[in-house]
BAFI-3210 file (N, C-alpha, C; in Angstrom, 3 decimals, decimal comma, padded with zeros to 6 digits):
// residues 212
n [1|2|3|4|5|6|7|8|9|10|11|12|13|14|15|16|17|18|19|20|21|22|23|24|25|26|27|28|29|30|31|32|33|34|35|36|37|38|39|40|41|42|43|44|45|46|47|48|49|50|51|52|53|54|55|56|57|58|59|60|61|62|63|64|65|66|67|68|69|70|71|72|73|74|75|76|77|78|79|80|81|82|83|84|85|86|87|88|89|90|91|92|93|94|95|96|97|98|99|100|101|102|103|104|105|106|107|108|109|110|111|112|113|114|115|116|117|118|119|120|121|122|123|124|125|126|127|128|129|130|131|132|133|134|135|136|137|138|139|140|141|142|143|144|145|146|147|148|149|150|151|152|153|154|155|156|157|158|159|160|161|162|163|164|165|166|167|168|169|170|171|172|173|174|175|176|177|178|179|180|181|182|183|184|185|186|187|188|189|190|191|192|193|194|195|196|197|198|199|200|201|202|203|204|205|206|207|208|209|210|211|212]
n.u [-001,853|-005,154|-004,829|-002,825|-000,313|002,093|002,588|000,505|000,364|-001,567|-003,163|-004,688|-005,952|-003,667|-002,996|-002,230|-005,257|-005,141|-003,534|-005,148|-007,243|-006,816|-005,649|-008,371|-009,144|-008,592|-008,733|-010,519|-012,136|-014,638|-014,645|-014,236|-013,872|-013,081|-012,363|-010,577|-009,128|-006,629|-003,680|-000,981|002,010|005,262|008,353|011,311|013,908|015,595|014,107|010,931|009,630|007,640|004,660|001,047|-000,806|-000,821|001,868|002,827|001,644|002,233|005,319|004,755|003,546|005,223|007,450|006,101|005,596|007,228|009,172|007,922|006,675|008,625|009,921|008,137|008,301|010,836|010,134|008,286|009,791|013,108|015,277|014,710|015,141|017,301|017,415|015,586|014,594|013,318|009,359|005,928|003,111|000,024|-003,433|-006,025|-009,107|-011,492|-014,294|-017,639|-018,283|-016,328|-013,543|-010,157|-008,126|-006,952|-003,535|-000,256|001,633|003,915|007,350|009,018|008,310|008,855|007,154|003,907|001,472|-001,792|-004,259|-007,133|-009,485|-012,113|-015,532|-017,489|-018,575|-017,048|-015,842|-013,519|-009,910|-008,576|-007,135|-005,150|-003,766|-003,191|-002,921|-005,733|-007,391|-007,344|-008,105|-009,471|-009,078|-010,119|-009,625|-011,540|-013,301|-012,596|-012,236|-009,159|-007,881|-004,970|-003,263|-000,352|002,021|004,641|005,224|005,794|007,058|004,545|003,408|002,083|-000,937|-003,609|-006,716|-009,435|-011,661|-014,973|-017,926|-020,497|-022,282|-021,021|-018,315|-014,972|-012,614|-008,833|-005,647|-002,481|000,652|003,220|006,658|009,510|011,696|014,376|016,157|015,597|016,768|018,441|015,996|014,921|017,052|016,716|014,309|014,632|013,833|013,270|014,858|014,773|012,375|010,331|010,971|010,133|007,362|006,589|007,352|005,806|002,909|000,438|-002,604|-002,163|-001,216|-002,846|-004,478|-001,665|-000,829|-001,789|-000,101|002,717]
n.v [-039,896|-039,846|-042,182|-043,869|-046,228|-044,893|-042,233|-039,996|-037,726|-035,192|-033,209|-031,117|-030,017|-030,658|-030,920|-028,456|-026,322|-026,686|-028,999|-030,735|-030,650|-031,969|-034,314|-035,092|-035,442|-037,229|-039,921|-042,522|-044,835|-047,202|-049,478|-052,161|-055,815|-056,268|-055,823|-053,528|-051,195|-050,308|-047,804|-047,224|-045,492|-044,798|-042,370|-040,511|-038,312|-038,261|-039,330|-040,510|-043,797|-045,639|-045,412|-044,820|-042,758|-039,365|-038,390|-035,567|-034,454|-036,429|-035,799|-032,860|-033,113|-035,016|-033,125|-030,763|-031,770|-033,466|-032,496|-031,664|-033,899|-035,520|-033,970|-034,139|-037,257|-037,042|-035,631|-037,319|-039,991|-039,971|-041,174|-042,664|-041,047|-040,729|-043,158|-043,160|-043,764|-043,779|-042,465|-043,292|-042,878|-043,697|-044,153|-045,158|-046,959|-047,888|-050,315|-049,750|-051,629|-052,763|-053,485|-053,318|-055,457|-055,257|-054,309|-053,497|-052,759|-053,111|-053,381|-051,612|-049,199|-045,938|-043,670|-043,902|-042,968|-040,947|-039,257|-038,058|-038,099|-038,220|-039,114|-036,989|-037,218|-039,944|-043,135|-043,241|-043,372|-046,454|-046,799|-048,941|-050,241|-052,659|-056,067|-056,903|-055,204|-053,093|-050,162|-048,712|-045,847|-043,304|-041,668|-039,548|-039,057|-036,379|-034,637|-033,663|-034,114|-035,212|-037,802|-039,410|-041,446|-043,555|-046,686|-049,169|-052,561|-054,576|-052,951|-050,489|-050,797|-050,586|-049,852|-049,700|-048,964|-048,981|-046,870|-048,293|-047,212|-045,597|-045,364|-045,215|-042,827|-042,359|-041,198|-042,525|-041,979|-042,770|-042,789|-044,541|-047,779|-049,694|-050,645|-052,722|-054,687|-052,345|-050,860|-052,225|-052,794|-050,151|-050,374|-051,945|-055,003|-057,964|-059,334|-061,451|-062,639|-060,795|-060,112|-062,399|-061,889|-060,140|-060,962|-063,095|-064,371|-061,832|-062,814|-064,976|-063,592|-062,665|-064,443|-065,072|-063,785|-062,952|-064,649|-064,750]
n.w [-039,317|-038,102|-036,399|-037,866|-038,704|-040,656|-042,272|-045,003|-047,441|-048,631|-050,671|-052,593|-055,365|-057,037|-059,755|-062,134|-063,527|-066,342|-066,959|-065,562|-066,986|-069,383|-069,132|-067,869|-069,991|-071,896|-074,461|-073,072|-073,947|-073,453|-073,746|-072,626|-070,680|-068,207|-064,862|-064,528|-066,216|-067,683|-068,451|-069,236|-068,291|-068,334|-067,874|-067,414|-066,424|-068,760|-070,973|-072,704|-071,534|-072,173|-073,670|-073,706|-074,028|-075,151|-076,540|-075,896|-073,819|-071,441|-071,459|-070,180|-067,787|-066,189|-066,484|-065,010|-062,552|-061,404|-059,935|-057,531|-056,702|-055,677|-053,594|-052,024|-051,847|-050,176|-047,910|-046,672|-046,802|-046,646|-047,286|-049,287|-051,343|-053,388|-054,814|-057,016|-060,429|-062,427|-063,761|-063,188|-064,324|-064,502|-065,481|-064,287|-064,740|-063,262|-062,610|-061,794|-060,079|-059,301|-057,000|-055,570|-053,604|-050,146|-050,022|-050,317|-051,424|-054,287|-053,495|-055,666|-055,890|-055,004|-053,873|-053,960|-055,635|-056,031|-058,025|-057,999|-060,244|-062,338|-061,383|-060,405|-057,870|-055,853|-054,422|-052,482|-051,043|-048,921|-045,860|-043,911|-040,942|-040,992|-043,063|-041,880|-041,666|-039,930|-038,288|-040,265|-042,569|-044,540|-047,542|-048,590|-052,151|-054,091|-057,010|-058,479|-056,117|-054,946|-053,585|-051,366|-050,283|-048,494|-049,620|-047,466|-046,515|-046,197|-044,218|-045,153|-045,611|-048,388|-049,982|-052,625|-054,388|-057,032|-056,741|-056,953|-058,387|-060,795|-062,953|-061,946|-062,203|-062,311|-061,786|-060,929|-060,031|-059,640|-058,086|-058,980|-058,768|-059,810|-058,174|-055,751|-053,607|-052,607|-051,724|-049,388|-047,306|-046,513|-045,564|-043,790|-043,546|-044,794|-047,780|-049,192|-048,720|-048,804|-052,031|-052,745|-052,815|-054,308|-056,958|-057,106|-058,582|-059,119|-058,733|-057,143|-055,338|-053,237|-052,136|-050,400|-049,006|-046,563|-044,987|-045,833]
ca.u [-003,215|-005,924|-003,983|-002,534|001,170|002,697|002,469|-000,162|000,328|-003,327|-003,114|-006,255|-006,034|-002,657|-002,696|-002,693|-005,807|-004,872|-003,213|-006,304|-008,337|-006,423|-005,862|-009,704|-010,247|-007,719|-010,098|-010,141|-013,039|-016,095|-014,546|-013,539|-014,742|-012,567|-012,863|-009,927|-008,577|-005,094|-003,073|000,433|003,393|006,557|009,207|012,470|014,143|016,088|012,843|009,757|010,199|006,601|003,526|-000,206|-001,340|-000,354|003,826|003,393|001,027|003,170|006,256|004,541|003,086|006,319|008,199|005,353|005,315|008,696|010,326|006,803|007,169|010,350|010,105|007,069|008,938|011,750|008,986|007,858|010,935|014,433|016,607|014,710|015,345|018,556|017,182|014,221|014,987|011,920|008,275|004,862|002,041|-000,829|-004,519|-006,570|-010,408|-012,499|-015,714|-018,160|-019,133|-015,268|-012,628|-008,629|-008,339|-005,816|-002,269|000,802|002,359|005,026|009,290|009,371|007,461|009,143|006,405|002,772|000,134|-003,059|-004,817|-008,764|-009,534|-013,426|-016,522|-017,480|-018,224|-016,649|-015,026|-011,852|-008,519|-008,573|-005,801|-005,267|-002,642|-002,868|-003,932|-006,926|-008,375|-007,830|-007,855|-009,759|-009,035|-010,536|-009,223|-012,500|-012,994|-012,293|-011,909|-007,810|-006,905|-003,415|-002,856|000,681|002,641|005,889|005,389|006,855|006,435|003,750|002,869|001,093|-002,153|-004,730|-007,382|-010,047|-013,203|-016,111|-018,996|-021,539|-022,573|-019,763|-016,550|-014,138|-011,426|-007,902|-004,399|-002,161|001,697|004,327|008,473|009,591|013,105|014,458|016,794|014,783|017,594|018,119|014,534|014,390|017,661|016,316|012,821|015,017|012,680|014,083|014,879|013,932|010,949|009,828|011,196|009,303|005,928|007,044|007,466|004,202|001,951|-000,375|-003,750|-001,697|-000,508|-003,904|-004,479|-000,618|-000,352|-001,602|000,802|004,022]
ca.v [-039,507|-040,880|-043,299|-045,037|-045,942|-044,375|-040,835|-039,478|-036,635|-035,197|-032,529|-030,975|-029,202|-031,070|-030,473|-027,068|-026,677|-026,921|-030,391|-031,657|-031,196|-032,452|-035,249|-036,061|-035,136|-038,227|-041,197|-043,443|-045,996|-047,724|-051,310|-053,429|-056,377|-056,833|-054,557|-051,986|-050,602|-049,968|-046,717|-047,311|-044,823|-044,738|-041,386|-040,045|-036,986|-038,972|-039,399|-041,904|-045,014|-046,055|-044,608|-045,041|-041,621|-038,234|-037,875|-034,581|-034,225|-037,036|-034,544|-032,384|-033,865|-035,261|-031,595|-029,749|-032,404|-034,286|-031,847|-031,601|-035,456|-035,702|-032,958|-035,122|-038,017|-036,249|-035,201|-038,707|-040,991|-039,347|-041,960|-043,585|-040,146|-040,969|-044,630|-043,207|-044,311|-043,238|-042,492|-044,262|-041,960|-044,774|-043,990|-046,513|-046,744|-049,148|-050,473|-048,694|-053,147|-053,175|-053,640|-053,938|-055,574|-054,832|-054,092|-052,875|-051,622|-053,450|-052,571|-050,613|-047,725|-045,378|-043,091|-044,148|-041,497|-041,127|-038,187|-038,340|-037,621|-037,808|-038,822|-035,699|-038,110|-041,531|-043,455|-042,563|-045,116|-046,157|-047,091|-049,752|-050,697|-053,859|-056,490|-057,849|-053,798|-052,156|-048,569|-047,857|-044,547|-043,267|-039,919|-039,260|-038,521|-035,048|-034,352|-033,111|-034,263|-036,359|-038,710|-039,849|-042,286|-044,362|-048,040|-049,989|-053,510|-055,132|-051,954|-049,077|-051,653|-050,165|-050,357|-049,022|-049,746|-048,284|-046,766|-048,889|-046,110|-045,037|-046,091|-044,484|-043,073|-041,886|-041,247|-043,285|-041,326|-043,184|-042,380|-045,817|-047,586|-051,172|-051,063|-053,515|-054,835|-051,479|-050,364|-053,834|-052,193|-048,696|-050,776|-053,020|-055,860|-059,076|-059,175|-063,090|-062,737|-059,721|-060,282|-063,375|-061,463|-059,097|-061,621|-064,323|-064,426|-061,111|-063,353|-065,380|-062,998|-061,785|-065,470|-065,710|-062,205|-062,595|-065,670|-064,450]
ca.w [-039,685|-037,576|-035,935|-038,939|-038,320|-041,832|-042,944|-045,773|-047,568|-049,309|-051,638|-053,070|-056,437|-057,126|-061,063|-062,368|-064,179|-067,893|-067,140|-065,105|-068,028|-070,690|-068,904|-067,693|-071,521|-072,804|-074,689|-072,725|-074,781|-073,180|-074,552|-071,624|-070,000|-066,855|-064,071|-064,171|-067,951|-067,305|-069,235|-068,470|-069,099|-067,625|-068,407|-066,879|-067,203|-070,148|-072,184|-072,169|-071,857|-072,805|-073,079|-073,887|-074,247|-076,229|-075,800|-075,341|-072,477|-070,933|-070,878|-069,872|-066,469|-065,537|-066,176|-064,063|-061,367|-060,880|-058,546|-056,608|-056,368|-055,162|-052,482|-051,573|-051,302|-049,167|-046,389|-046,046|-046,614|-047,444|-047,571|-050,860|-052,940|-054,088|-055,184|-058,006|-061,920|-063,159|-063,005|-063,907|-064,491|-065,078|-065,830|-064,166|-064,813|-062,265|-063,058|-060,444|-058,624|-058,554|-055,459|-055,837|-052,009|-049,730|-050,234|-049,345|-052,893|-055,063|-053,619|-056,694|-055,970|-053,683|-053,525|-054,551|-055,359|-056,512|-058,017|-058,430|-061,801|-062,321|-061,855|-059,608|-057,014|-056,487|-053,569|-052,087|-050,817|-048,171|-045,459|-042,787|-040,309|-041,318|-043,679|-041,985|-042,203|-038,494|-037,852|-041,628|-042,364|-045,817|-047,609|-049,511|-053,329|-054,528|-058,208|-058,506|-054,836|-054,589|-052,109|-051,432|-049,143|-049,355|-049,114|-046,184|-046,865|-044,836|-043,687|-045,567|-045,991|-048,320|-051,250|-052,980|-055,472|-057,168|-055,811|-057,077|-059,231|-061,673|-062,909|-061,110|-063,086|-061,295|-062,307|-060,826|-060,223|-058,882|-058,409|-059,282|-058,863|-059,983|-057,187|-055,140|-052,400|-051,544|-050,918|-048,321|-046,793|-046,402|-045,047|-042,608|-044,454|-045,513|-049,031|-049,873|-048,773|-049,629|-053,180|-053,268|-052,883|-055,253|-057,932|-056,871|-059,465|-058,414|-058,332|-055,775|-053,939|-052,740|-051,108|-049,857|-048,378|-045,027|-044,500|-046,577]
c.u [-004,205|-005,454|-003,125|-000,827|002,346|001,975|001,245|-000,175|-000,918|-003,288|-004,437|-005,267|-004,578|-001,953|-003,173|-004,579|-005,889|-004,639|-004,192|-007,007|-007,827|-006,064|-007,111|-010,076|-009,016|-008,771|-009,972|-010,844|-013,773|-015,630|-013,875|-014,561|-013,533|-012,688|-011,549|-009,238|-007,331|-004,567|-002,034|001,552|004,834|007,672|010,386|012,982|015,405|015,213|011,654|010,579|008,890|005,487|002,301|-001,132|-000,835|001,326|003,715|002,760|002,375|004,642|005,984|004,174|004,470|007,209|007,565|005,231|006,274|009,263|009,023|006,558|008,022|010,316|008,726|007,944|010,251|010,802|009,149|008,879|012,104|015,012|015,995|014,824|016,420|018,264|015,875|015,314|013,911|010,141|006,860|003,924|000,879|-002,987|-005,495|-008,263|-010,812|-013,676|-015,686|-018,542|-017,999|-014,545|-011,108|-008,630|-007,038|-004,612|-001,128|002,057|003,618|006,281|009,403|009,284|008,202|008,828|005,258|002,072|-000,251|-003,841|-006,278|-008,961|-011,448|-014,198|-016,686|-017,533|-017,792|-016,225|-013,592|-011,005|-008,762|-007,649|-006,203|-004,015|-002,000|-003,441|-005,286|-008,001|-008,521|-007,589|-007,935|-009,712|-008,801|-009,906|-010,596|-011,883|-013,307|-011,504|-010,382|-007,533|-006,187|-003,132|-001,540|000,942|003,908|005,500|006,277|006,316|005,542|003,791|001,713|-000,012|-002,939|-005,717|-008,321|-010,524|-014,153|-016,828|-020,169|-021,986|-021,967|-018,701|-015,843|-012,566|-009,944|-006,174|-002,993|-000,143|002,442|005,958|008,433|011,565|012,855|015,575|016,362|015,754|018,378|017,305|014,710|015,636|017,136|015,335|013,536|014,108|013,696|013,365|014,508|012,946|010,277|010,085|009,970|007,933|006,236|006,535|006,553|003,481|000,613|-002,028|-003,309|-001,608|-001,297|-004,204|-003,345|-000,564|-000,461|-000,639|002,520|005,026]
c.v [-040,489|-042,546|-044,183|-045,049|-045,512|-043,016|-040,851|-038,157|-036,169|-033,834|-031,536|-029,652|-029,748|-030,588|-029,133|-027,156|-027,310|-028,513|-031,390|-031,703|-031,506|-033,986|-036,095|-036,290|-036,908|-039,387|-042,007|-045,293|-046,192|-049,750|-052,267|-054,324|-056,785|-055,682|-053,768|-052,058|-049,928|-049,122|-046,505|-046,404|-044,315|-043,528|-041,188|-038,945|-037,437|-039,133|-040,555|-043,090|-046,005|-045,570|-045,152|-043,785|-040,467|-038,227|-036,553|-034,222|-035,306|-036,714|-033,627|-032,271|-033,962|-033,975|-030,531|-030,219|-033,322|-033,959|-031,732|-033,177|-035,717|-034,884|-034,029|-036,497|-038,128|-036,042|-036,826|-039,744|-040,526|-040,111|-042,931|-042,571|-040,760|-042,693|-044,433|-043,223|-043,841|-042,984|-042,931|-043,255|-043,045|-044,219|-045,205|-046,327|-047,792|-048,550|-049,929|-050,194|-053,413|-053,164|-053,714|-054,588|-055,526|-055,034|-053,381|-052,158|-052,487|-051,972|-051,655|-049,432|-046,991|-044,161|-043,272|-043,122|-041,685|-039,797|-038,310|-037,537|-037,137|-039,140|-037,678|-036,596|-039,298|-041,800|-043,513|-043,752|-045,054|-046,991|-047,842|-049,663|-052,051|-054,856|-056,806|-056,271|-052,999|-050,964|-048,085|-046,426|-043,984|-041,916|-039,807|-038,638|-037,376|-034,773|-034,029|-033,310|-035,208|-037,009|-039,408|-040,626|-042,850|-045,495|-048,037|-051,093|-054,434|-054,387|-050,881|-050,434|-050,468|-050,815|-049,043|-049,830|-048,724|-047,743|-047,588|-048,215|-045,894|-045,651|-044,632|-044,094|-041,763|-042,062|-041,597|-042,478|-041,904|-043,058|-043,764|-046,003|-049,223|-051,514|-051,568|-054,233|-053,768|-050,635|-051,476|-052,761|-051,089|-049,214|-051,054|-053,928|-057,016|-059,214|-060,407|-062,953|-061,836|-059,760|-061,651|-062,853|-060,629|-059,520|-062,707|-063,890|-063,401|-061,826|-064,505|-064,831|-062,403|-063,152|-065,552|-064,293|-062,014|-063,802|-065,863|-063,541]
c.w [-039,097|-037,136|-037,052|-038,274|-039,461|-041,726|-044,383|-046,253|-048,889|-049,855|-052,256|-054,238|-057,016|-058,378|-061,566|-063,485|-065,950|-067,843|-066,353|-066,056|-068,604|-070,231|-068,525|-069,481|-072,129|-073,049|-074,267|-072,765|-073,353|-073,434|-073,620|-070,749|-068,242|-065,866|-063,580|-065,937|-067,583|-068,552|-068,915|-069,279|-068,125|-068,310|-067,635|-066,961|-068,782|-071,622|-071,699|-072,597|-072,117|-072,528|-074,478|-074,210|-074,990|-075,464|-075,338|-073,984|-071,207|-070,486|-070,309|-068,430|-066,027|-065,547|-064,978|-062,549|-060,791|-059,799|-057,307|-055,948|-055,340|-053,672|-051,784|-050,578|-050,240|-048,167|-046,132|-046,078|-047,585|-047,899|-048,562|-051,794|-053,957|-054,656|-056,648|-059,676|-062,554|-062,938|-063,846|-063,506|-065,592|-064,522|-065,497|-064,311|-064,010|-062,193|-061,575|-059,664|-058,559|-057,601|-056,393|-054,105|-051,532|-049,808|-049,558|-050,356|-052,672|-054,294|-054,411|-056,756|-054,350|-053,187|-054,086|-054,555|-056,083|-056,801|-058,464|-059,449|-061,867|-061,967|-060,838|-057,887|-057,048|-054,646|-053,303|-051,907|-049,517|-047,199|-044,137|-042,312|-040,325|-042,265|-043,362|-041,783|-040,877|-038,885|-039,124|-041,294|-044,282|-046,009|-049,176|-050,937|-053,436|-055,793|-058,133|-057,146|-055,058|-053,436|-052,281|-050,121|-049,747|-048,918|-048,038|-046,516|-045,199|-043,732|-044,225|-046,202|-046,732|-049,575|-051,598|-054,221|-056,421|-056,212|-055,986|-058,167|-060,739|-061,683|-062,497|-061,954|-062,149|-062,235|-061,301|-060,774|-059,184|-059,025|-057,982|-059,159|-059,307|-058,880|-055,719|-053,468|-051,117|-050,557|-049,509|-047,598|-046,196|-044,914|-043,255|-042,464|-044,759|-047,155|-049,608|-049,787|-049,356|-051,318|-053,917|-053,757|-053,864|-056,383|-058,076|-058,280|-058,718|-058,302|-057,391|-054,564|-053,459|-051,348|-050,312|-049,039|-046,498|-044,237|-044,930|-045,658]
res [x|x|x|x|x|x|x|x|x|x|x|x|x|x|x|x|x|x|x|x|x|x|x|x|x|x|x|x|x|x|x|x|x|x|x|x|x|x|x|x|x|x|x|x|x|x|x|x|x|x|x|x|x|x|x|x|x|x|x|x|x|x|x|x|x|x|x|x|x|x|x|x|x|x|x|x|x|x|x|x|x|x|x|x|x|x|x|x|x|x|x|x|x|x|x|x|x|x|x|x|x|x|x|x|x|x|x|x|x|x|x|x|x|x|x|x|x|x|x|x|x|x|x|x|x|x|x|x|x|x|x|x|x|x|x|x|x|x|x|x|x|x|x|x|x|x|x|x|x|x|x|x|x|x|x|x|x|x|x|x|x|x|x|x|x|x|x|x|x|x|x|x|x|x|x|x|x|x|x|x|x|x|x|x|x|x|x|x|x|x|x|x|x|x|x|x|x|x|x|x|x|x|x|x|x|x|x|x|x|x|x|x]
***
């Protein structure tokens, strides 16, 4: 996509409607002072394994959208299907003067995605080739569009912020594994190192990243 050297797969209307609204509709308070409000829930087809929001919507999502996942993650990188344990469906709110700055997504995740939730407008993610930000290439905001990729480490560079405007609120759907030595395998990545960054202290690993 626009020169990037990873795959993107972009979605529009991703969640049926019923489960887009019941999810923009979840409370998600006014009461924070740091700049992202984190809604973390992790499930399986075994059961949850923690959650922050209604259980049943939370089964529900992961039953309507697991196998749509998965077939996802098959297009863009086969050989991590057989490596997923579970999946994180996280609710992130960012203040509208905030940034997350560039990344390259935690081993764990062996398909990241992102579905734009609300404000009607907001700022989109946006993707580099590398950390220091070449060949930006934005996938604008659009209420219910999904954006997917598979990590590669110290590869899929990206980020994303406010607009200045609005808090930006987004749901957050990742197929997740703890089998971390075989993702690096899969990568053809070295596993010390890469493990190291993994495990840094994440307000480190923003300074250590372009030298790790």
């Amino acid at each position: 996509m626009n020169g990037l050297n990873y795959k993107i797969k972009v979605i529009d209307n991703f969640l049926n409607q019923k489960d887009f609204r019941d999810i923009c509709n979840v409370n998600l308070g006014n009461d924070f002072d740091s700049n992202f409000k984190v809604f973390h829930n992790e499930i399986n087809n075994d059961g949850i394994i923690k959650c922050s929001i209604q259980e049943n919507l939370l089964k529900r999502i992961h039953k309507n959208y697991f196998q749509i996942a998965m077939d996802i993650l098959n297009e863009l990188n086969p050989k991590k299907t057989k490596l997923y344990e579970y999946s994180d469906f996280t609710i992130i709110v960012t203040k509208k003067n905030s940034n997350f700055p560039i990344h390259d997504d935690t081993p764990n995740k062996l398909l990241s995605g992102v579905i734009y939730l609300y404000p009607e407008n907001n700022s989109g993610t946006t993707f580099y080739n590398d950390v220091n930000g070449s060949n930006k290439t934005t996938i604008n905001w659009k209420p219910n569009r999904g954006v997917f990729f598979s990590r590669i480490e110290k590869e899929t560079w990206h980020s994303y912020q406010g607009d200045g405007l609005n808090n930006r609120i987004a749901l957050i759907y990742n197929l997740n594994t703890n089998k971390i030595k075989e993702v690096y395998a899969i990568e053809n990545k070295n596993y010390f190192f890469g493990n190291f960054r993994f495990k840094i202290n994440p307000h480190l690993f923003k300074y250590f990243k372009k030298t790790i």
